[in-house]
C-alpha positions as CSV (number, residue, x, y, z in Angstrom):
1,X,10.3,9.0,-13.1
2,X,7.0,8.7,-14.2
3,X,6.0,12.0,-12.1
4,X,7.0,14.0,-14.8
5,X,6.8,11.7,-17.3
6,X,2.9,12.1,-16.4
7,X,3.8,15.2,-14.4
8,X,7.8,15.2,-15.5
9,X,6.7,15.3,-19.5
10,X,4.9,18.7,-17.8
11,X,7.0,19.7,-15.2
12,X,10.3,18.7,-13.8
13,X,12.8,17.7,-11.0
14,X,15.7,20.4,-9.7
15,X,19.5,19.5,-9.3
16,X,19.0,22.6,-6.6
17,X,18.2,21.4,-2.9
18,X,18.3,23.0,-0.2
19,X,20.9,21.7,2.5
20,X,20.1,18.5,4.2
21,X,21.4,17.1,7.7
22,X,22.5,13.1,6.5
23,X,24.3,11.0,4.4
24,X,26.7,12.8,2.3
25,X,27.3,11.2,-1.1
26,X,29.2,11.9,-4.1
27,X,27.5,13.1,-7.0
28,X,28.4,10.2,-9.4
29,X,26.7,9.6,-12.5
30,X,26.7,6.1,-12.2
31,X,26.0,3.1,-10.1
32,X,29.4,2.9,-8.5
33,X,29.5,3.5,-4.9
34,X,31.2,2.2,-1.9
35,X,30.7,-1.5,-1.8
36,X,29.7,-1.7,1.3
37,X,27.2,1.1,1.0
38,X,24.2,0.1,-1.1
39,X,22.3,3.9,-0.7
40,X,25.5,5.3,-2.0
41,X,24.9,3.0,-5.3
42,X,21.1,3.8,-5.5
43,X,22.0,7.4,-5.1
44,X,24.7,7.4,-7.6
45,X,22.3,5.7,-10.3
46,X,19.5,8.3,-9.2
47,X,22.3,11.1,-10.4
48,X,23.5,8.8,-13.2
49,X,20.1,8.7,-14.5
50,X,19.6,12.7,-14.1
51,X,22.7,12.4,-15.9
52,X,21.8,10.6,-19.1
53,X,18.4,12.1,-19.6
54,X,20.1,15.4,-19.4
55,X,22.6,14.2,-22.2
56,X,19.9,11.8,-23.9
57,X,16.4,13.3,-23.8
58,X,13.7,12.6,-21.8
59,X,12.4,9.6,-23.5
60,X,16.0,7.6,-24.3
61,X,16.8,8.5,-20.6
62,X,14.4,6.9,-19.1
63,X,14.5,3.8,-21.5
64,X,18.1,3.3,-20.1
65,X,17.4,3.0,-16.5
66,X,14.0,1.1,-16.5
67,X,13.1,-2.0,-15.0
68,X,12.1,-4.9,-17.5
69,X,9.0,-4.8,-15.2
70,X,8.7,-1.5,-14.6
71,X,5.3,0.8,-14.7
72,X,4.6,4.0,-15.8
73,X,0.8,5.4,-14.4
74,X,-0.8,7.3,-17.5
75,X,-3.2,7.7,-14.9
76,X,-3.9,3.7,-14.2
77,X,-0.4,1.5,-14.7
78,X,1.0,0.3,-18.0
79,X,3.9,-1.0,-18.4
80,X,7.1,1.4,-19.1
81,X,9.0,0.0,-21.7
82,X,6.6,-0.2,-24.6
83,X,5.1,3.0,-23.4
84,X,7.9,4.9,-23.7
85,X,9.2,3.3,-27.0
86,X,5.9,4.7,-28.8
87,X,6.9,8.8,-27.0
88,X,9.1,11.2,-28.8
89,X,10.2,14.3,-26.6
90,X,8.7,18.0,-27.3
91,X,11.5,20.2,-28.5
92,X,13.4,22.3,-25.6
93,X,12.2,20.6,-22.9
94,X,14.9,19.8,-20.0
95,X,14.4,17.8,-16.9
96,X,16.6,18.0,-13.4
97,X,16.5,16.3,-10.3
98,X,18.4,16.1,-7.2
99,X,18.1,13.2,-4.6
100,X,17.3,14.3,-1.4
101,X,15.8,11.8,0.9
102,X,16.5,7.9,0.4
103,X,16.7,4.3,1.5
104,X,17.7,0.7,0.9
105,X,15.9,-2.7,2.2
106,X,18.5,-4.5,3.9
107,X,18.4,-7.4,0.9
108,X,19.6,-4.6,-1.1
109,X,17.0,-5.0,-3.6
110,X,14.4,-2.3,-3.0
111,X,14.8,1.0,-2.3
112,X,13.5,4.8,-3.2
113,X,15.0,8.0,-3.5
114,X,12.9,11.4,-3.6
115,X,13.7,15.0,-3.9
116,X,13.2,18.2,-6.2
117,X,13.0,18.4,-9.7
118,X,12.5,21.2,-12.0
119,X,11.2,20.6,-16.0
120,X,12.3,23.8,-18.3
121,X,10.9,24.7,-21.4
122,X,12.4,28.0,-23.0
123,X,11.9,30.8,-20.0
124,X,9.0,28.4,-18.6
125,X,9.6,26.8,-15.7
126,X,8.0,23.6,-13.4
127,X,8.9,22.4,-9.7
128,X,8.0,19.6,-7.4
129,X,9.4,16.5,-5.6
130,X,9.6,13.2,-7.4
131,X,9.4,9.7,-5.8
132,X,11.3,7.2,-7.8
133,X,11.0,3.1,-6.4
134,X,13.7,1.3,-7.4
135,X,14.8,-2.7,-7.9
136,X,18.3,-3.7,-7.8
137,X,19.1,-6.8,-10.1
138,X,21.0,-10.0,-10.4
139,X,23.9,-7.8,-12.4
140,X,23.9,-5.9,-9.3
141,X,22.8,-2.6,-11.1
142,X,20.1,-0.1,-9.9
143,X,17.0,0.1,-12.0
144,X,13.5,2.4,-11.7
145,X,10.2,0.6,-11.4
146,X,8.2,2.8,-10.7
147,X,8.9,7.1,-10.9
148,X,6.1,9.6,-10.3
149,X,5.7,13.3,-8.4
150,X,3.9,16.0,-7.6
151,X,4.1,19.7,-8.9
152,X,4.7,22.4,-6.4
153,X,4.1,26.3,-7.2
154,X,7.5,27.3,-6.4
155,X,11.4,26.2,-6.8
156,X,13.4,24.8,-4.1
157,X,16.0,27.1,-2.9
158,X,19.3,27.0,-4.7
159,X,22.1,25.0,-2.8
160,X,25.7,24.2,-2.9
161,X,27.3,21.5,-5.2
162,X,27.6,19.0,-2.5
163,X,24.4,17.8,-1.4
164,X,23.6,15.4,2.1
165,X,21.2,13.0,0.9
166,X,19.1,12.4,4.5
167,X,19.3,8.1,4.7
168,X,15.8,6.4,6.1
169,X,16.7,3.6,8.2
170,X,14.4,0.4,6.9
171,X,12.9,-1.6,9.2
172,X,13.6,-4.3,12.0
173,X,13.1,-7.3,9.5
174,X,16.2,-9.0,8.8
175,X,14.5,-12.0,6.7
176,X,11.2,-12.3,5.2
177,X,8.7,-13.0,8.2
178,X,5.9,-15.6,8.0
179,X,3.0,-13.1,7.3
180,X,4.8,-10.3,6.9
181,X,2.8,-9.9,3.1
182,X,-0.6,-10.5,4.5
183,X,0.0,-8.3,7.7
184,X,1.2,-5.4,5.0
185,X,-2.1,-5.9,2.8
186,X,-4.1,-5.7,6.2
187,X,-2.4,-2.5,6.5
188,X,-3.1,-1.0,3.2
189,X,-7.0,-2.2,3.1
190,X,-8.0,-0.6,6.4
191,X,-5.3,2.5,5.2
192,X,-7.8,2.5,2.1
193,X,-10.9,2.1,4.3
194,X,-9.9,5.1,6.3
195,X,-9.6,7.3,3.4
196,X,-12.9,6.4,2.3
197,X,-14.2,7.8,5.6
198,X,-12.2,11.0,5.2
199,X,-10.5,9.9,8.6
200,X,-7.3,11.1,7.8
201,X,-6.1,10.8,11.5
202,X,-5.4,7.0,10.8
203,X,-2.9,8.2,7.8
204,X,-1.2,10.0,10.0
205,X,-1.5,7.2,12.9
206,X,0.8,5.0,9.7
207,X,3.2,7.5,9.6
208,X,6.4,6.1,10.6
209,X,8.3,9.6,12.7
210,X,10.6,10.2,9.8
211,X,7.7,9.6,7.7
212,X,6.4,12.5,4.8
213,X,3.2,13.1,2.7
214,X,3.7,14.3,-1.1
215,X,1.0,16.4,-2.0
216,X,0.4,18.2,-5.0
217,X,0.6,22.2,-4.4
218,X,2.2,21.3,-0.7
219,X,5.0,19.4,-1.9
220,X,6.5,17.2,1.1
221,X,5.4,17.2,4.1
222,X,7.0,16.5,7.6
223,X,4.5,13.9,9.7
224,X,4.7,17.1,12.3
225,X,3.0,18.8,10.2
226,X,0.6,16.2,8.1
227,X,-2.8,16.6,10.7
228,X,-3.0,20.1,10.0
229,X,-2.4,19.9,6.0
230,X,-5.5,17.1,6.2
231,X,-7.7,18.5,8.6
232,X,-11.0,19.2,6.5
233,X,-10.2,17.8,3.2
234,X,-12.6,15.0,2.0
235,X,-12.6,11.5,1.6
236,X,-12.6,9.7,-1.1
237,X,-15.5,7.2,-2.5
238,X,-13.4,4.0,-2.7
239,X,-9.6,2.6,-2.7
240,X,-8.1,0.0,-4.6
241,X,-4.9,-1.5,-4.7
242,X,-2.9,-2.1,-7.7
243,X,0.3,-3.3,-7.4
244,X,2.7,-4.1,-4.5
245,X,6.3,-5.1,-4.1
246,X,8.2,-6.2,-0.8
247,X,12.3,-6.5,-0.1
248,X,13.8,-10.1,0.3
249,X,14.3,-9.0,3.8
250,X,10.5,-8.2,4.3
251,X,11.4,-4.4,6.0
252,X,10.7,-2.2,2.9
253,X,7.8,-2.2,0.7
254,X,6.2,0.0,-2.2
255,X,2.4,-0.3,-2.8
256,X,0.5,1.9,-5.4
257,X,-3.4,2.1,-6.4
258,X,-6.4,4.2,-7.6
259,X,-9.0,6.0,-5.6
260,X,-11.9,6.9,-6.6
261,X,-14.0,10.5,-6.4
262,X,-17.2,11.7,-6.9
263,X,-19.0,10.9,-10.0
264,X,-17.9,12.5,-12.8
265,X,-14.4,13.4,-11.7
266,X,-11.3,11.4,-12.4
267,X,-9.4,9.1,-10.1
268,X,-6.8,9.7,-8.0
269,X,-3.9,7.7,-7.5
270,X,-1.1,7.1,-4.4
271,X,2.2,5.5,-4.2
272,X,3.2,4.2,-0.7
273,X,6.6,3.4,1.0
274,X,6.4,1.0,3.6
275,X,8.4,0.2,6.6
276,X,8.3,-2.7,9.0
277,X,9.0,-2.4,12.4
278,X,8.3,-3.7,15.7
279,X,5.0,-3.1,15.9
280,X,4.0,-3.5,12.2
281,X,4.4,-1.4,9.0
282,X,4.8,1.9,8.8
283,X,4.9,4.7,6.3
284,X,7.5,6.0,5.0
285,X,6.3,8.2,2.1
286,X,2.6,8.7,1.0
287,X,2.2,10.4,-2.2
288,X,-1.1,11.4,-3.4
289,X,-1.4,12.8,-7.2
């Protein structure tokens, strides 16, 4: 989770979530989950990784549960694994997260998970909502390639011990379809065109009806509600993609990149969820850090 390992090294994810109408899971800290269930396996490694940096540290936890390809942004993307073998954790800081929103490609080799997460440091306290992508393997196990968030001023409320994880339903794709890829990058550019016109209208146009928007500050935010958050903030001078990934089925897909502000300010970057459906891709999640 690179949000707060660029915002989770800062701040942190919460094991407290607020009751959600869904999927009920377990919490198992681990990757076993009913065979025939692949989000209950990508939500038990989600609470087996909250698991093992709570008993590891933040740096040896995250180790554990990366992708051999996975990225860390520290802002622009590097990858994980020999970033993280050159960090050493500051002393008292704790880091805990809860699932609360998820989904699986159909190919079961794609998914995300998001939710709360709260990062400790003596009385000091950090909230906000991470977005973690992940990659399921040959050996069948879950692990991140890509983890990153967004701060929010305020904790989410407490909750009982069993938590609903609410399941996104992926696409209508079944199998990879012929220009499926180059219909998804059409889809990001003008996405990334429109932002550079401050039209905002057309992000929210992309949002799929379950779809959210991660914001710094406002946290997650229902597409019911994403015209008004938007309406009157500025666009941005230019977009570029970075990095993309797409499911073996072609209905799920993660996309992250830079954009760039006025002169003299730093960059901003996004991490996108895709879905495919009938009528083309969709979001699913738009995080903006």
């Amino acid at each position: 989770m690179t949000h707060a390992f660029s915002a989770r090294r800062r701040i942190v994810r919460t094991l407290w979530l607020a009751p959600l109408i869904g999927l009920a899971l377990p919490a198992a800290a681990g990757q076993a989950g009913p065979a025939d269930d692949p989000l209950a396996s990508l939500v038990a490694a989600e609470r087996g990784f909250a698991a093992d940096v709570a008993r590891l540290g933040l740096s040896p936890g995250f180790r554990a549960h990366v992708a051999p390809e996975g990225i860390l942004l520290r802002p622009d993307p590097r990858p994980a694994l020999a970033q993280l073998a050159s960090e050493t954790d500051e002393p008292g800081i704790r880091l805990e997260w809860e699932p609360a929103v998820a989904a699986v490609a159909r190919s079961n080799d794609l998914g995300f998970t998001t939710g709360p997460y709260r990062m400790t440091r003596g009385e000091e306290a950090h909230h906000g909502r991470f977005l973690t992508i992940w990659l399921r393997g040959a050996d069948g196990k879950w692990r991140w390639f890509l983890d990153h968030g967004v701060p929010t001023p305020a904790a989410t409320p407490a909750a009982p011990p069993a938590v609903a994880v609410v399941r996104l339903e992926t696409g209508a794709a079944a199998s990879r379809p012929a220009g499926g890829e180059a219909e998804l990058v059409a889809a990001e550019d003008a996405l990334n065109a429109a932002a550079g016109r401050g039209d905002w209208g057309a992000l929210v146009d992309a949002l799929a009806e379950p779809g959210y928007l991660l914001r710094p500050r406002d946290g997650m935010i229902a597409r019911a509600d994403a015209a008004r958050l938007l309406a009157g903030r500025p666009g941005f001078a230019g977009a570029e993609r970075l990095g993309m990934r797409i499911s073996g089925a072609g209905d799920l897909a993660a996309s992250y990149g830079r954009l760039a502000r006025a002169p003299g300010k730093p960059p901003a970057y996004y991490v996108r969820i895709w879905r495919r459906e009938a009528a083309g891709w969709r979001l699913l999640i738009d995080e903006l850090t």
